[in-house]
Backbone bond lengths (Angstrom), bond angles and torsions (degrees), N, CA, C in turn:
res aa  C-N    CA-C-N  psi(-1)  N-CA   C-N-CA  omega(-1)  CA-C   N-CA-C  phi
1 X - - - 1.455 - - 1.524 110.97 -
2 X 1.531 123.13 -43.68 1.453 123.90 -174.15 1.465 99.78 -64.80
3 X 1.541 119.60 -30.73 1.283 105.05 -158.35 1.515 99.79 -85.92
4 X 1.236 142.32 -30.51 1.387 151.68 162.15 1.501 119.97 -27.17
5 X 1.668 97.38 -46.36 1.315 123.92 -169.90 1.340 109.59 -69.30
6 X 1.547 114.23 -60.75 1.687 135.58 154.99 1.229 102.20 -24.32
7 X 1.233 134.78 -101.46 0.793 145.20 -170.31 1.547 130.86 -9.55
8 X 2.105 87.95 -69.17 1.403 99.86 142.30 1.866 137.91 -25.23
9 X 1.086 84.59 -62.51 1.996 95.54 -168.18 1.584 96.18 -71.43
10 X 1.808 116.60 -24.74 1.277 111.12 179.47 1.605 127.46 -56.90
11 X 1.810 101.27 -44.59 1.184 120.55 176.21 1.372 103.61 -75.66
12 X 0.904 136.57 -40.05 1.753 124.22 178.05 1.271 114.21 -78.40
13 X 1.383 132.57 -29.35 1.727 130.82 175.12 1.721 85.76 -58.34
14 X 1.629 119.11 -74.91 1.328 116.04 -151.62 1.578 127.24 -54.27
15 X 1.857 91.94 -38.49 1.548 100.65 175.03 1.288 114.62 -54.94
16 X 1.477 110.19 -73.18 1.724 111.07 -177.56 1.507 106.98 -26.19
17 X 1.442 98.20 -58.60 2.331 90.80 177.35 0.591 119.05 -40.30
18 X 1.663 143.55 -60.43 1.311 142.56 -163.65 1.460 109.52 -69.79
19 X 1.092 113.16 -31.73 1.706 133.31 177.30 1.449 107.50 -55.81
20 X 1.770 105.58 -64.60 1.213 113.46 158.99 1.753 136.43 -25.79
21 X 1.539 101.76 -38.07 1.090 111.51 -162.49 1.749 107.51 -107.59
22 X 1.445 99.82 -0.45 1.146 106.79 -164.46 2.143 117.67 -106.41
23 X 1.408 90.89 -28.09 1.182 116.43 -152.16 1.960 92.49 -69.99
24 X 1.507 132.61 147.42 0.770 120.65 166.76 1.482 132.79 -77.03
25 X 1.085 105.92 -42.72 1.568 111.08 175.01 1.327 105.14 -91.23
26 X 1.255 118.18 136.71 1.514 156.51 156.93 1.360 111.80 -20.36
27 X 1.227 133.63 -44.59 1.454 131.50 -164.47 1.360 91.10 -101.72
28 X 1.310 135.41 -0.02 1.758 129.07 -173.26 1.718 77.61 -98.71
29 X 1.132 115.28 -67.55 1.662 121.06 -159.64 1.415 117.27 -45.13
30 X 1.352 100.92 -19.65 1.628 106.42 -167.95 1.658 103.22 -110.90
31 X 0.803 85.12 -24.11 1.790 85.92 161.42 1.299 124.32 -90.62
32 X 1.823 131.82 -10.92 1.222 129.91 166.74 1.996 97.57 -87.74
33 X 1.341 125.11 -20.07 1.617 126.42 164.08 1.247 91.17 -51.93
34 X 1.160 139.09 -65.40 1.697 128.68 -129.95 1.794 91.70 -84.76
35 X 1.300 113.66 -46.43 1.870 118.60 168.47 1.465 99.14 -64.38
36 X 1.308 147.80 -8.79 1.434 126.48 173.43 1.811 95.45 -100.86
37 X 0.962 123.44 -17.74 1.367 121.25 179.84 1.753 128.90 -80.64
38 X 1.836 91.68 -46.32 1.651 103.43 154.38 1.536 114.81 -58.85
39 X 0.991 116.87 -34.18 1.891 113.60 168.52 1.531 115.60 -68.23
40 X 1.695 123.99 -28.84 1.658 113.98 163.39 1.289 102.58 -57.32
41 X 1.921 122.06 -45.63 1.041 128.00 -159.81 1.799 104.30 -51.57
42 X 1.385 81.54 -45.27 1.956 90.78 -166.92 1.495 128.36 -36.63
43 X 1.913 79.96 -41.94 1.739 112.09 -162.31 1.988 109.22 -79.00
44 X 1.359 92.09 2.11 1.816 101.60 -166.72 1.446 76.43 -112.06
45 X 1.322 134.87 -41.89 1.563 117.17 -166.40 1.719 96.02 -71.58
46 X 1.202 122.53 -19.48 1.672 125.55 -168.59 1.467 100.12 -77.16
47 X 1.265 114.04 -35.84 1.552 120.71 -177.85 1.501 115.25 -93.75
48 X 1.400 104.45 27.81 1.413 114.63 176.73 1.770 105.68 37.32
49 X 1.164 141.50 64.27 1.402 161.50 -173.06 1.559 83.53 -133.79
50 X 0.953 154.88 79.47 1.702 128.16 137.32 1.159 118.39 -65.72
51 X 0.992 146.79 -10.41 1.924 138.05 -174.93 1.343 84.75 -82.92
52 X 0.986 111.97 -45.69 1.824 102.86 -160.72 1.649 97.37 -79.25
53 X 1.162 138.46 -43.11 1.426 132.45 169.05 1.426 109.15 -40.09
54 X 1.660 110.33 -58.70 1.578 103.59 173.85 1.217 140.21 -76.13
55 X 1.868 103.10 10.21 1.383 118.89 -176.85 1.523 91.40 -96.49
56 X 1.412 134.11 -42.40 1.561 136.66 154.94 1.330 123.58 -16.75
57 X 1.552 106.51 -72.50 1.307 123.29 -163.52 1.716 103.73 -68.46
58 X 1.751 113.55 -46.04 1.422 107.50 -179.72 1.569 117.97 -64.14
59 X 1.561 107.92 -62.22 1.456 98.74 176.20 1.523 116.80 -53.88
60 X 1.305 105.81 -71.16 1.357 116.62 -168.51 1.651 129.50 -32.19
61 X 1.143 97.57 -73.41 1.644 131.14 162.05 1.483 122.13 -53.06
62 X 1.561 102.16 -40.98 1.546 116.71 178.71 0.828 114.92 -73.45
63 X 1.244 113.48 -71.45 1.590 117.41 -165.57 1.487 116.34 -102.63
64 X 1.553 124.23 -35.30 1.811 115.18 167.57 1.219 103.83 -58.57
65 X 1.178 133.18 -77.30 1.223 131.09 -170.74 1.043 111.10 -37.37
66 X 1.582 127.75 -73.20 1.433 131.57 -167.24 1.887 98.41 -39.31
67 X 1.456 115.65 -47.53 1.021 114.94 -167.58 1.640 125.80 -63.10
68 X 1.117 100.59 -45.85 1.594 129.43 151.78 1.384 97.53 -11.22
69 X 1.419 115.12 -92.65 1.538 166.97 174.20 1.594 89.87 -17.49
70 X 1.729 103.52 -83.40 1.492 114.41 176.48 1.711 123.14 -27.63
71 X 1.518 106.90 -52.72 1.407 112.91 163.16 1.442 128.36 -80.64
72 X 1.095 119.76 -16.91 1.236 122.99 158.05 1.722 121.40 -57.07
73 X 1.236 102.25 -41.92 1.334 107.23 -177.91 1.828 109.91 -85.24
74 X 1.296 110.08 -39.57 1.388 115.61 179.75 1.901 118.84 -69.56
75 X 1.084 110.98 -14.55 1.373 120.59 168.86 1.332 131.47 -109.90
76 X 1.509 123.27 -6.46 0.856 142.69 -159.97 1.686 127.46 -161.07
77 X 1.556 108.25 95.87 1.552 113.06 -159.34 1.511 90.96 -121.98
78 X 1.392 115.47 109.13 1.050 123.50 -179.35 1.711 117.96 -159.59
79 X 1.149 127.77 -164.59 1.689 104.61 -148.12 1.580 111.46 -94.22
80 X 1.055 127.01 50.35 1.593 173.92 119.55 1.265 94.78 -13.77
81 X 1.283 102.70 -82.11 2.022 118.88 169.87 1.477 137.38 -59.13
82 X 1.507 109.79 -8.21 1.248 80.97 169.01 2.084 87.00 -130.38
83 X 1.484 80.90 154.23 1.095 107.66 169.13 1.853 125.21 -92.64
84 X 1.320 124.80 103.28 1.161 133.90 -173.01 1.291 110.92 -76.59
85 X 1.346 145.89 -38.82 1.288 132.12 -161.54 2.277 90.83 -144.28
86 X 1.419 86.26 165.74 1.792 83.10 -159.38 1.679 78.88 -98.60
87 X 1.299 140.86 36.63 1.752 129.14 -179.65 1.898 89.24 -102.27
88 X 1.061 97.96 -24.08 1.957 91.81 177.81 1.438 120.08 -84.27
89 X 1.780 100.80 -8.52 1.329 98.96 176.89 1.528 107.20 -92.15
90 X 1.053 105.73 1.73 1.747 112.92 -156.00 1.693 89.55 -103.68
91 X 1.208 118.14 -49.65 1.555 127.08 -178.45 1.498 96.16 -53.05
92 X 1.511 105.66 -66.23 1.134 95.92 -155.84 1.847 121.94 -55.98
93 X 1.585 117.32 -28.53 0.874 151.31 -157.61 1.736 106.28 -57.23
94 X 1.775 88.49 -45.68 1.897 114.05 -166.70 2.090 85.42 -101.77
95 X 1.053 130.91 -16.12 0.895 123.83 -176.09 1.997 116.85 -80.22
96 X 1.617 102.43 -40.80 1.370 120.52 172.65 2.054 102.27 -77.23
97 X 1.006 118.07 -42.69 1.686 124.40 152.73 1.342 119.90 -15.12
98 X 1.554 105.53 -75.67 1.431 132.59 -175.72 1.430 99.58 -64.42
99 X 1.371 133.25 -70.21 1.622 105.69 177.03 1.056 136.83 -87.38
100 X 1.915 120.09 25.10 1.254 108.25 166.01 1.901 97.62 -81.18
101 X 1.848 103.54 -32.46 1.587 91.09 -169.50 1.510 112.70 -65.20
102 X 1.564 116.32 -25.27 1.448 107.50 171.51 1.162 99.81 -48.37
103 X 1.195 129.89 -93.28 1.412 153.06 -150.35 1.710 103.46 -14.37
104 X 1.857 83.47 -70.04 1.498 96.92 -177.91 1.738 114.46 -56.94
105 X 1.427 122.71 -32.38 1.484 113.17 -173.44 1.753 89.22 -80.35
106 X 1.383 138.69 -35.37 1.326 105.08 178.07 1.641 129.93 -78.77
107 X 1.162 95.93 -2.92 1.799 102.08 163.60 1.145 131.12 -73.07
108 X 1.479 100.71 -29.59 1.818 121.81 172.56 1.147 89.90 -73.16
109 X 1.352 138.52 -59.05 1.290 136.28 -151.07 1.614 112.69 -62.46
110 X 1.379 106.07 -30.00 1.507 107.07 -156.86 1.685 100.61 -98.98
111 X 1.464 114.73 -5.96 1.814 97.76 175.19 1.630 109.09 90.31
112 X 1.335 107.93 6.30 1.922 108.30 179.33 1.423 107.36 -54.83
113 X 1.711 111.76 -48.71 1.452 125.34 -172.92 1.591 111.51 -67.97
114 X 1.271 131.08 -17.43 1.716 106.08 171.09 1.830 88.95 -134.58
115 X 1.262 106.08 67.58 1.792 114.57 174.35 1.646 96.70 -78.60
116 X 0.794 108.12 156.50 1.735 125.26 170.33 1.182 123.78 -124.60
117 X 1.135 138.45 142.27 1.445 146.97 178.45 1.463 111.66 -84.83
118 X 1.235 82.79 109.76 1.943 100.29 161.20 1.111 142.77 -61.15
119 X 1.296 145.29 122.17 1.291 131.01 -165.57 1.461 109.47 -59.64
120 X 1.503 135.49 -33.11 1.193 121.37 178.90 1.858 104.82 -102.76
121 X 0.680 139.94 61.54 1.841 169.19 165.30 1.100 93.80 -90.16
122 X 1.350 120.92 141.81 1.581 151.26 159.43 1.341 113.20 -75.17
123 X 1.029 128.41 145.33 1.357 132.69 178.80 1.642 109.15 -94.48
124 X 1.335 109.34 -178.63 1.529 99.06 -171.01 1.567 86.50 -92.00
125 X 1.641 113.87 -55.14 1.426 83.79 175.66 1.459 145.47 -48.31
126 X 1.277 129.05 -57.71 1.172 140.91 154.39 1.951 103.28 -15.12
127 X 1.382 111.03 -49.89 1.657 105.33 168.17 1.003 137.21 -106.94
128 X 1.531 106.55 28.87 1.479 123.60 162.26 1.883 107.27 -99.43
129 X 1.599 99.58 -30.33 1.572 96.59 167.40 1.588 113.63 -69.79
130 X 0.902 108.62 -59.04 1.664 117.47 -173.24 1.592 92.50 -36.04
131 X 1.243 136.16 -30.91 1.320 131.85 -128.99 1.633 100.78 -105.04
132 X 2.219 100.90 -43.44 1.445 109.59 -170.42 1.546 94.12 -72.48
133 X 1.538 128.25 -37.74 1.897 134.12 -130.78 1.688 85.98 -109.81
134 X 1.167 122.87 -68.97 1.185 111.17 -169.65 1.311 136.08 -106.40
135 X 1.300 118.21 -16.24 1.816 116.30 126.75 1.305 151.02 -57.09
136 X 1.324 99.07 -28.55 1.452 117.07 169.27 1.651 116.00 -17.59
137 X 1.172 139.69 -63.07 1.561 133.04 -162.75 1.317 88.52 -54.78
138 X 1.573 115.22 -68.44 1.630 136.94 -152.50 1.189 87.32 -62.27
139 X 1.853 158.60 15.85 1.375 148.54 158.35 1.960 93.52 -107.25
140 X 1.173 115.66 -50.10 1.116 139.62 -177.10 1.843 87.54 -40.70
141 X 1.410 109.65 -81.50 1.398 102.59 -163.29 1.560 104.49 -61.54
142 X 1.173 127.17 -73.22 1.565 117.62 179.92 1.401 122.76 -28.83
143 X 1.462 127.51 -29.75 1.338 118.17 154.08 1.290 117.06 -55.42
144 X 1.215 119.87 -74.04 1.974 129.50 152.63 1.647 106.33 13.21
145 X 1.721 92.83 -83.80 1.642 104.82 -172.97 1.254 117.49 -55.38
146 X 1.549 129.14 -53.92 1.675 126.81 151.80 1.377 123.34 -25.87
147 X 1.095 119.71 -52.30 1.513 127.15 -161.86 1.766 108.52 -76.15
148 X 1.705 102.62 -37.48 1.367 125.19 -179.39 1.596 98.21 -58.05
149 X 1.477 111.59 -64.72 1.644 121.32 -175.84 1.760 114.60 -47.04
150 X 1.381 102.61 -53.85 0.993 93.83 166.65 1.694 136.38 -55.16
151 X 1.249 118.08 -32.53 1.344 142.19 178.40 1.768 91.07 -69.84
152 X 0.431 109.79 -82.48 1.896 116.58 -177.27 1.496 88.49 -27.06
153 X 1.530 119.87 -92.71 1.175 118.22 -156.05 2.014 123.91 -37.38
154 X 1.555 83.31 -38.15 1.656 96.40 164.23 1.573 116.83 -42.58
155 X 1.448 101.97 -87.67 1.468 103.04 179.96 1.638 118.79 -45.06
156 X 1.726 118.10 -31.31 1.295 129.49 158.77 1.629 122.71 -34.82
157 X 1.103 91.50 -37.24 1.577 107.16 -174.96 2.006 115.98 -91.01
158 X 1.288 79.26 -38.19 1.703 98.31 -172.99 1.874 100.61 -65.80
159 X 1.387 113.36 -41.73 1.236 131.74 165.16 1.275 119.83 -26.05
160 X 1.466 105.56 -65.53 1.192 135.34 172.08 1.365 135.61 -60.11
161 X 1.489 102.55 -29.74 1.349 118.65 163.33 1.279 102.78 -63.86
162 X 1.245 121.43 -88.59 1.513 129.10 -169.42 1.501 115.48 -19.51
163 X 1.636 99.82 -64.20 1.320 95.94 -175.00 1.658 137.15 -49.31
164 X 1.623 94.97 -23.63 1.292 113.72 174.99 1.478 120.46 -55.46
165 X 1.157 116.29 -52.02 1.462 153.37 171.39 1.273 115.83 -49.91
C-alpha cells in the first residue's frame, strides 16, 4: 500500500513540475508549483516529519506561491480571466475534487489524527522560543524578501498603468 501511495505522490510531485515548467501562461505555471510543492509536502507526511510538512505547506505553498500568484495577477491581466467554454469549469471543478480526496485519504492514511506525544517532543512553547531568539534574522529576512516582492510588483504594476495612459 505505501508503495502505491509513493508512487502516487511521485507522479504528481514530478508531473505538476514539468507542467510547471511547461505551461505558457504564468498563472497555469504557478499553480502546477504550488501542486508540485504539496507533493514535497506529501512525501514529509510519508516520512512521518509533519512539522516539516506543515512548515512546507505554510511557507512554501502559503506564502511563495500565494505570492507568485499575487504578482502574477497584479501585473498582468490577460486572458487568464476569462473563461470561454464551461468544460474548464467542469475540469477544473473534478480536478480541485480529486485532490482534496487525495489529500484527505493521505491524512487518514498517515495517523496525524490519533498522533501521541512523546516524551522527548518539543513543546509548542519551547518552539515558539527557538523561533523568536534563535531564528529570528532568518524570519526577519524572509519577511524583508516578501514585503520587497510585493513592493516591486506594485510599482510593476503602477508602471504599467501609466504607460497605458
Amino acid at each position: 500500500m505505501t508503495d502505491a501511495i509513493f508512487i502516487a505522490v511521485s507522479v504528481l510531485t514530478v508531473g505538476s513540475a514539468i507542467l510547471a515548467l511547461e505551461f505558457k501562461e504564468l498563472i497555469y505555471g504557478a499553480i502546477a508549483l504550488a501542486a508540485s510543492l504539496l507533493g514535497v509536502a506529501m512525501f514529509f507526511v510519508m516520512l512521518d516529519a509533519s512539522f516539516v510538512a506543515m512548515f512546507q505547506v505554510t511557507v512554501y505553498v502559503g506564502a511563495v506561491v500565494v505570492l507568485v500568484i499575487f504578482t502574477i495577477m497584479l501585473v498582468r491581466r490577460e486572458a487568464w480571466l476569462q473563461v470561454k467554454d464551461g468544460s474548464r469549469k467542469v475540469l477544473g471543478a473534478i480536478l480541485g475534487l480529486s485532490i482534496i480526496l487525495a489529500l484527505g485519504a493521505l491524512y487518514l492514511q498517515s495517523g496525524l489524527s490519533t498522533l501521541q506525544t512523546k516524551e522527548n517532543s518539543i513543546s509548542i512553547k519551547q518552539l515558539s522560543e527557538e523561533m523568536l531568539t534563535y531564528y529570528s534574522p532568518a524570519l526577519i529576512v524572509v519577511g524583508l524578501t516578501l514585503a520587497g516582492s510585493v513592493i516591486g510588483a506594485l510599482i510593476l504594476s503602477k508602471r504599467e498603468k501609466g504607460e497605458e495612459e
